[in-house]
ROVOGU-106782 format. One record per residue (C-alpha): residue number from 1; residue in three letters; x, y, z. Coordinates in steps of 0.1 Angstrom, whole numbers, plus 5000, padded with zeros to 4 digits. Layout:
// ROVOGU-106782
{NUM; ALA; {X; Y; Z}}
...
END
This chain:
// ROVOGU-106782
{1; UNK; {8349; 1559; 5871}}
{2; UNK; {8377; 1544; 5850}}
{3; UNK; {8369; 1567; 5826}}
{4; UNK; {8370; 1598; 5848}}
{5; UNK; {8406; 1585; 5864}}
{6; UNK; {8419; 1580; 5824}}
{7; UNK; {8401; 1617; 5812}}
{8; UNK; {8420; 1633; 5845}}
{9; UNK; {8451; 1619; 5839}}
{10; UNK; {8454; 1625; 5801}}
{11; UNK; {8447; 1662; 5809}}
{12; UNK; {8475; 1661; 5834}}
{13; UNK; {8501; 1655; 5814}}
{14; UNK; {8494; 1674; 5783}}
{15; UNK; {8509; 1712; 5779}}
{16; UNK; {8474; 1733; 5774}}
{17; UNK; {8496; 1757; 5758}}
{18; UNK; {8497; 1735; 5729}}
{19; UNK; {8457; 1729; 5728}}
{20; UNK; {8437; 1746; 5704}}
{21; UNK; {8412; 1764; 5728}}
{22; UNK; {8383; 1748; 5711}}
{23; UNK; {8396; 1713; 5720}}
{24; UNK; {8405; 1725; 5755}}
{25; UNK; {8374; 1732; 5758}}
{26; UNK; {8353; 1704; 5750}}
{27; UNK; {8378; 1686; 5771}}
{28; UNK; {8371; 1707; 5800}}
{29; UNK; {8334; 1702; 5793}}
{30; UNK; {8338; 1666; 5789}}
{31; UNK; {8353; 1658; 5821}}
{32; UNK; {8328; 1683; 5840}}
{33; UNK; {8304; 1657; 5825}}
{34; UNK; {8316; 1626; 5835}}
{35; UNK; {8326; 1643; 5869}}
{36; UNK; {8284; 1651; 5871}}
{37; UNK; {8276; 1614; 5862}}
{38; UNK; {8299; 1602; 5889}}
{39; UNK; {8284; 1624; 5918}}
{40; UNK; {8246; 1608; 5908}}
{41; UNK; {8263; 1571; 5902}}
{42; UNK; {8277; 1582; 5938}}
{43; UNK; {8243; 1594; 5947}}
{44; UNK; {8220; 1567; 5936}}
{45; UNK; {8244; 1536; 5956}}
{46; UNK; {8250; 1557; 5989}}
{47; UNK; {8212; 1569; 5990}}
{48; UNK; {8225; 1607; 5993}}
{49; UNK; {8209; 1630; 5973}}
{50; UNK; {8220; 1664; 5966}}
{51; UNK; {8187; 1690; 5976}}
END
C-alpha cells in the first residue's frame, strides 16, 4: 500500500506536460497495477471477492 500512496503522490505533483508519453504511460500502467494488487490484497484479508 505504501507503494501505491508514494506511486500516487509522485504522479501528483509532476507536470505531464513535461513526460515523454512513453514514460507517462508505463507510469499510468504501473499504478493501474499496483492499484489491481491492492483490490485482491484487499480481497483476500476481508474475504470479498469480486464475481
Amino acid at each position: 500500500m505504501r507503494e501505491l500512496s508514494a506511486a500516487i503522490d509522485h504522479l501528483a505533483i509532476e507536470d505531464v506536460s513535461e513526460i515523454p508519453r512513453t514514460e507517462l504511460t508505463a507510469q499510468l500502467i504501473e499504478l493501474h497495477w499496483q492499484m489491481a494488487r491492492l483490490q485482491a490484497q484487499i480481497g483476500r484479508r476481508t474475504g470479498v471477492r469480486l464475481l
